[in-house]
C-alpha positions in Angstrom: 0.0 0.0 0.0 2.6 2.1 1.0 4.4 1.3 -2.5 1.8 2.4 -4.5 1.2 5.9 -2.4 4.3 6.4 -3.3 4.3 5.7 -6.7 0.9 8.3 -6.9 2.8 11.2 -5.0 5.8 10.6 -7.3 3.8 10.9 -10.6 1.7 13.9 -8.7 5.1 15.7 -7.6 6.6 15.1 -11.7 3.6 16.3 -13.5 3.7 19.2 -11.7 7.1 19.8 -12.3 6.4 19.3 -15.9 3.6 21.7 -16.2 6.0 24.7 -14.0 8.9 24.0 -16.5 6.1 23.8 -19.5 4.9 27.7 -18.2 8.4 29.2 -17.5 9.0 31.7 -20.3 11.3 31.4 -23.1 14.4 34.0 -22.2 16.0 35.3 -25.0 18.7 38.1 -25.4 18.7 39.7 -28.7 21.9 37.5 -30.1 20.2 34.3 -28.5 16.7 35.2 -30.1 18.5 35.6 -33.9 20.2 31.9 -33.1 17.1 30.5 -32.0 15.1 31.8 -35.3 18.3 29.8 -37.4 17.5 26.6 -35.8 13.5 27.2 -36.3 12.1 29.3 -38.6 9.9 27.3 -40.6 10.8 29.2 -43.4 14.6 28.3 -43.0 13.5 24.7 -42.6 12.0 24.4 -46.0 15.1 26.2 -47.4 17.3 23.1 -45.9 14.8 20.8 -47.4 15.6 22.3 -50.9 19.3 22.2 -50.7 18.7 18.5 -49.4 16.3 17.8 -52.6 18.6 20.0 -55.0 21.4 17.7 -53.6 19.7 14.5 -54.4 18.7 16.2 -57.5 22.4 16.3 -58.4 22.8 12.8 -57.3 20.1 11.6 -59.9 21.6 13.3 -62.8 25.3 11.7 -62.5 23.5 8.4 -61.7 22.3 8.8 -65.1 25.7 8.3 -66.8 26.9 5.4 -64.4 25.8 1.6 -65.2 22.5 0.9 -65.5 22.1 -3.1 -64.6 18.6 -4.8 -64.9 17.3 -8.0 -65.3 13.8 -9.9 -66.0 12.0 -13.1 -66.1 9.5 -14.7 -68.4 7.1 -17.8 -68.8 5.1 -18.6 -72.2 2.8 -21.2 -72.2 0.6 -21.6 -75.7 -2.1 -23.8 -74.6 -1.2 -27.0 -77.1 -0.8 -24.3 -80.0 0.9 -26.2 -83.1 2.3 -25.7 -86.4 2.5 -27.8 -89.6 5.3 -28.1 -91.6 5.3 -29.4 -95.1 8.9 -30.5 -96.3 7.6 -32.8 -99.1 4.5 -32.9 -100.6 4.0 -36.1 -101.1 4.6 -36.7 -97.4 2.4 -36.0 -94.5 3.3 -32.7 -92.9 5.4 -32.1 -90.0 3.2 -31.1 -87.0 5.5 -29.2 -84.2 3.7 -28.5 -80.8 4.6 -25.6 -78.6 6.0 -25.9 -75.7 6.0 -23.9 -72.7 9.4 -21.5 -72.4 10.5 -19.3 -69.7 13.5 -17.4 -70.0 15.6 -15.3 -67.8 17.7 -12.1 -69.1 20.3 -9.4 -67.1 21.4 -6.1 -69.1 23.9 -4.2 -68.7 24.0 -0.5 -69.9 26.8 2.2 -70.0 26.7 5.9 -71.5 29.6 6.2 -73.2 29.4 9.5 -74.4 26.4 12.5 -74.4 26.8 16.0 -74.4 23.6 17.2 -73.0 24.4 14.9 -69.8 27.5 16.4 -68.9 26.1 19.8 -69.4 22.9 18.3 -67.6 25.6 18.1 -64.6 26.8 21.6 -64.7 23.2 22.8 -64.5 22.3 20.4 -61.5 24.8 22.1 -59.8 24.1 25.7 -60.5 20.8 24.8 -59.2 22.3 23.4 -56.4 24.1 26.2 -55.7 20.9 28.6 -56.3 18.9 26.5 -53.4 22.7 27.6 -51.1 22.2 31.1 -52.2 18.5 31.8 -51.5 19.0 30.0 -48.2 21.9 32.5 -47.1 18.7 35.2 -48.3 16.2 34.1 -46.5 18.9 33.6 -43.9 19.3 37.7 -43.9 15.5 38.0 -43.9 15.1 35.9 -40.9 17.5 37.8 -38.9 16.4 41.2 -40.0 12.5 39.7 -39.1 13.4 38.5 -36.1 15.3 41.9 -34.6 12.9 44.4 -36.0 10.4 42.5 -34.3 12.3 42.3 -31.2 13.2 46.0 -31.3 9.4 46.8 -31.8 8.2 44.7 -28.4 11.2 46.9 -26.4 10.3 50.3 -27.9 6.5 49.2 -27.3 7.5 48.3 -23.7 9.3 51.5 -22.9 6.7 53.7 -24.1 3.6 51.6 -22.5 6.0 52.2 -19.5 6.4 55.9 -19.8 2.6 56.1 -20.2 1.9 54.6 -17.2 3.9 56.1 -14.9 2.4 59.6 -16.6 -1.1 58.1 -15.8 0.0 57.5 -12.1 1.3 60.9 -11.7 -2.0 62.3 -14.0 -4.2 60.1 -11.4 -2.4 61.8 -8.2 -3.2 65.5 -10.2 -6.6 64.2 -10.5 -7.4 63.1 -7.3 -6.0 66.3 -5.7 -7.9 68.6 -8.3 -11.1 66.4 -7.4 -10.7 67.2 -3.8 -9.8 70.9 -4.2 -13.3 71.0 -6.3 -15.3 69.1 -3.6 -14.0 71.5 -1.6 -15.1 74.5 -3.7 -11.5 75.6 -4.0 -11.4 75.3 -8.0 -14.1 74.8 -10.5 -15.6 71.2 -11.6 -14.7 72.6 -14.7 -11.1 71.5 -14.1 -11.9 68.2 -13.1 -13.4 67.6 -16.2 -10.6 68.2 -18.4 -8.4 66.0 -15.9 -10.8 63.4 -16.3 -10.3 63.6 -20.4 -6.8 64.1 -20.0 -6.4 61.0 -18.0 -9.0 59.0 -20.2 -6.5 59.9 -23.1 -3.5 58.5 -21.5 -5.4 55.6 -20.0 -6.4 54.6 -24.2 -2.8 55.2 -25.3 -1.5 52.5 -22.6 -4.0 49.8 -24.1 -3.3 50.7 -27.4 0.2 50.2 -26.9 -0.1 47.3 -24.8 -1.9 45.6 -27.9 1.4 46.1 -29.8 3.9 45.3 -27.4 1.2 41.5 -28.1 1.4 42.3 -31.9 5.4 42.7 -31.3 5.6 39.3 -29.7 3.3 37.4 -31.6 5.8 38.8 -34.5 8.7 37.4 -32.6 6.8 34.1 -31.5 6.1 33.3 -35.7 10.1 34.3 -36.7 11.5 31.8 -33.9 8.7 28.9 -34.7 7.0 28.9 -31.7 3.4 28.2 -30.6 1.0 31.3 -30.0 0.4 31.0 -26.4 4.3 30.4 -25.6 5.5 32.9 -22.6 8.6 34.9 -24.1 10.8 37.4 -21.7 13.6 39.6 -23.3 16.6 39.9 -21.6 17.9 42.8 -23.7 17.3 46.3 -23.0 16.4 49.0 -25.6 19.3 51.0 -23.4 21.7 47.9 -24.4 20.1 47.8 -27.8 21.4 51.3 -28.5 24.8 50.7 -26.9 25.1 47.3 -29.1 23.4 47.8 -32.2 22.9 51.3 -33.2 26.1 53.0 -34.7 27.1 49.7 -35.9 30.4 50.1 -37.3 30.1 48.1 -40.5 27.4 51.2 -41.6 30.1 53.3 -42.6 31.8 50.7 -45.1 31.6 51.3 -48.5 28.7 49.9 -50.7 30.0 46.4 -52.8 27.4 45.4 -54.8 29.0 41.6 -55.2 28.1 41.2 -51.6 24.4 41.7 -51.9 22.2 38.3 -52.4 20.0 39.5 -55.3 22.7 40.4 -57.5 24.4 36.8 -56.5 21.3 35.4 -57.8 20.6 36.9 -60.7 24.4 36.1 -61.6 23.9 32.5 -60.9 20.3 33.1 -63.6 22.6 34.1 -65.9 25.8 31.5 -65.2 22.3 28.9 -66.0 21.1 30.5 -69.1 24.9 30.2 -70.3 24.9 26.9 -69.4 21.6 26.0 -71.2 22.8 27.4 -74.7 25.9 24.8 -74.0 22.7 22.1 -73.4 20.9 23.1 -76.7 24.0 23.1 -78.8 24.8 19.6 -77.5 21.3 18.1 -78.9 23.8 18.4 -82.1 25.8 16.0 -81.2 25.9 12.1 -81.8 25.4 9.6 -78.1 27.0 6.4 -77.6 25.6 3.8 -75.3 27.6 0.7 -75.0 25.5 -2.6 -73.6 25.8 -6.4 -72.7 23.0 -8.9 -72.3 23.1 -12.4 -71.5 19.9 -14.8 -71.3 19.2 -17.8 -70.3 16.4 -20.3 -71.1 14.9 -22.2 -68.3 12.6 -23.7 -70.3 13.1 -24.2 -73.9 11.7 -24.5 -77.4 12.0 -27.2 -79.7 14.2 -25.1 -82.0 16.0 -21.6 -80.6 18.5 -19.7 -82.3 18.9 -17.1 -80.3 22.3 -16.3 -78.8 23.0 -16.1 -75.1 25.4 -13.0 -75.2 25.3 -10.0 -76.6 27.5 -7.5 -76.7 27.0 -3.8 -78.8 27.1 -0.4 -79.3 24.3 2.0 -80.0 24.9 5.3 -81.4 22.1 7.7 -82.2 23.1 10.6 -84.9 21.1 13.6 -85.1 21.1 14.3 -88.5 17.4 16.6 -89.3 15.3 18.4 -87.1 13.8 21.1 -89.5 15.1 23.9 -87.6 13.9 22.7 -83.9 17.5 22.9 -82.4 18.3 26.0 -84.2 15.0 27.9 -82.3 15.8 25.9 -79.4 19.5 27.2 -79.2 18.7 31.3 -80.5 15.4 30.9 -77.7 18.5 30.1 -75.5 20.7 32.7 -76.3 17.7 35.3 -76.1 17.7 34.3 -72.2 20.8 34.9 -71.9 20.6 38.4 -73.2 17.7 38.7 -71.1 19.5 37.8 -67.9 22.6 40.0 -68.5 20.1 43.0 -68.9 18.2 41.8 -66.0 21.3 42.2 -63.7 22.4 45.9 -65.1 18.7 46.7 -64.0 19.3 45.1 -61.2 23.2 46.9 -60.4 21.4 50.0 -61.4 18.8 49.9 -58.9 20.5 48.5 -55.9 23.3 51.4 -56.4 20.3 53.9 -56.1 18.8 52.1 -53.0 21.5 51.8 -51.2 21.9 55.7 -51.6 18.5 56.0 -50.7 18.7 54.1 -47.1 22.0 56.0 -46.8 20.0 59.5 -46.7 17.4 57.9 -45.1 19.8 57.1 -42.4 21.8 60.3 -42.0 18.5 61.7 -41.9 17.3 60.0 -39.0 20.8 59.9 -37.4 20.1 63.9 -36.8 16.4 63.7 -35.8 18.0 61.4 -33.4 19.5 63.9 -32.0 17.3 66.4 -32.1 14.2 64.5 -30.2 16.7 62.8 -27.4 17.1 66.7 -26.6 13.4 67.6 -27.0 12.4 64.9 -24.3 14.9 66.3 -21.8 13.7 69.6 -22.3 9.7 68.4 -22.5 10.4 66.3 -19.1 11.6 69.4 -17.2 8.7 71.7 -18.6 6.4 69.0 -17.2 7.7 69.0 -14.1 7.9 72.4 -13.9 4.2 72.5 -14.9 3.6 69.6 -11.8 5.0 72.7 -9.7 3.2 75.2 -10.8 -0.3 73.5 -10.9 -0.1 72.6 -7.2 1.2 75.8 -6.3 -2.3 77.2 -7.9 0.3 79.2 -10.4 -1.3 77.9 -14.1 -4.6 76.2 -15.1 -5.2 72.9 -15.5 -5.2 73.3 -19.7 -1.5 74.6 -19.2 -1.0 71.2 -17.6 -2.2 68.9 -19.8 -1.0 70.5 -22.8 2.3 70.2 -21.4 1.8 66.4 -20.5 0.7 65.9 -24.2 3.9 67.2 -25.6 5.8 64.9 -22.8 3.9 62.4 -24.1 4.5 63.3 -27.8 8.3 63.6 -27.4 8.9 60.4 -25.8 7.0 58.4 -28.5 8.7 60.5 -31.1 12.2 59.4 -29.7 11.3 56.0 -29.1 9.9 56.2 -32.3 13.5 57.6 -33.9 15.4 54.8 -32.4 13.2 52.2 -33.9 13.1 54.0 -37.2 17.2 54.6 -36.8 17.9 50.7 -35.3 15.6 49.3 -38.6 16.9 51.6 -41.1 20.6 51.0 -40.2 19.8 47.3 -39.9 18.8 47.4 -44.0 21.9 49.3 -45.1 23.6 46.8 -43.3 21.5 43.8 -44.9 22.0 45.2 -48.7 25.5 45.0 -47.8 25.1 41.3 -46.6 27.4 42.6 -43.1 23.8 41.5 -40.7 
């Protein structure tokens, strides 16, 4: 009895330790929360699948040129079929009965030559190679997913944070104003516009509470995880700017042989070269060399047929009314296709990157600008907190000067997520995330 009490209590005390582990939230810095997305993004997943099937892919096509071995069976029974055979007329014919065969064969097969399967290798591997490149992109996506979203939940935090601790200090105000008001001291009048003051902050905090949610739900999708999975960031927006913003590598020059577009619509146009190689080759004669040996288990009254054979089979291509011909200019037309594709492509990137540049710099002095205005803003505001208690200004001074408070710190915030993304993209066209 005592045994299985035990045993009960046991089983109680793990499940329970299962279901506190299962609730404990995921803790992720910002480095740890980009790792974490590499090992699970579904996304990223898919990508390895490709290069796997790309790989095999490649596998399949130089299987194609090794020996091909295969081998069969047979069994022929004619149901008392005969024939006649008159040798002499004068004679009776010759009646021969057929008897059951079966016959067992093996075949051996080797390309000996084949233009369009050597070229069929070179293109298996370009392939291959495209499924590596648009991995390493979506790679870069990933990350830059995965830290904007992360920057948006700590910007959302800090100013849900900012907005309550001005609804605290709005709710003292109020409750002090009520009381004067009560008292007869000030008019209702002033309560009133407290009251819609503090109703205003009170729907900012839920509205940014509900993206702070959107921010994670974000995050939750980039790193794979279920919906209702408990995240906590260990990183800081203070850190954040200390770490991330000013990144040195922002400042390096632009190379557009770095940037994963312009890899790829290389590698389109290394393929469409190849391809013109593949339609030329359709000109050119294939040699297959074979053996096959059979045997008869059961045999016919008369067989001539050998047991081994050995040959060589080559196919010529010697008419094709002009099918190769459109087949190889089609090819070629591609080709001038993709190299004009990738001076569009040059073109625009150059003028992008330019773009995010100003974009930056930009920012990088409203930056500066707005981290003064919120010092400046904060000591109005308190000044204002002064002033109102001491009976000094009107309660419309006062909330005025809490809105533009309240307006400065999102604007700042604001900047430093606009800054931390857009210096994240130059960064990511330069393949240096």
């Amino acid at each position: 009895m005592k045994t299985i009490y035990s045993v009960i209590v046991t089983g109680i005390f793990a499940f329970s330790l299962v279901t506190l582990q299962a609730q404990e939230p995921l803790v992720l810095s910002m480095d740890s929360a980009v790792s974490y997305a590499l090992g699970h993004n579904k996304t990223l997943i898919n990508s390895k699948f490709a290069i796997d099937k790309s790989a095999q892919k490649l596998k399949e096509t130089i299987a194609a040129g090794l020996p091909q071995i295969s081998a069969s069976a047979d069994y022929n029974n004619y149901l008392g079929a005969q024939a006649s055979l008159t040798l002499n007329p004068e004679a009776p014919p010759a009646i021969i009965e057929f008897n059951p065969t079966s016959t067992a064969r093996g075949n051996i097969s080797q390309l000996i030559y084949n233009g369009s399967f050597f070229v069929g290798i070179q293109l298996s591997k370009l392939a291959k190679a495209i499924t590596e490149q648009s991995y390493q992109k979506d790679e870069l996506n990933v990350k830059e997913q995965t830290m904007q979203a992360y920057f948006m939940i700590l910007a959302s935090e800090r100013i849900a944070e900012i907005i309550a601790s001005n609804k605290a200090n709005a709710m003292l105000i109020y409750e002090k104003t009520k009381n004067l008001a009560a008292a007869g001291m000030i008019e209702q009048t002033d309560v009133k516009k407290l009251s819609i003051m503090l109703a205003s902050v009170d729907n900012g905090l839920k509205s940014t509470q509900r993206q702070v949610e959107l921010g994670y739900n974000l995050l939750r999708l980039q790193l794979g995880l279920e919906s209702d999975r408990a995240i906590k960031l260990s990183t800081t927006l203070a850190e954040i700017e200390k770490l991330y913003l000013f990144h040195p590598s922002v400042a390096d020059p632009f190379n557009i042989e770095n940037n994963m577009d312009y890899k790829l619509v290389s590698m389109q146009g290394e393929i469409a070269l190849t391809t013109i190689k593949l339609r030329k080759s359709a000109y050119l004669p294939s040699v297959v060399g074979f053996y096959s040996r059979t045997e008869k288990i059961l045999k016919p009254l008369f067989d001539f047929n050998p047991k081994n054979v050995l040959g060589l089979t080559v196919n010529i291509p010697i008419l094709s009314s002009g099918v190769r011909l459109a087949q190889v200019n089609q090819a070629k037309i591609d080709f001038d296709i993709s190299n004009n594709t990738r001076a569009l492509l040059t073109q625009q990137l150059t003028l992008q990157e330019r773009q995010l540049r100003y974009n930056y710099t930009t920012l990088l002095e409203q930056y500066e600008t707005q981290k003064d205005n919120v010092e400046i803003a904060k000591e109005v505001l308190d000044k204002m907190n002064l002033k109102y208690q001491q009976g000094v200004i009107s309660s419309l001074e006062l909330t005025s000067s809490n809105n533009d408070y309240l307006t400065s710190e999102m604007n700042y915030t604001n900047i430093i997520l606009q800054l931390l993304n857009a210096e994240m993209t130059l960064r990511k066209i330069n393949s240096k995330l």
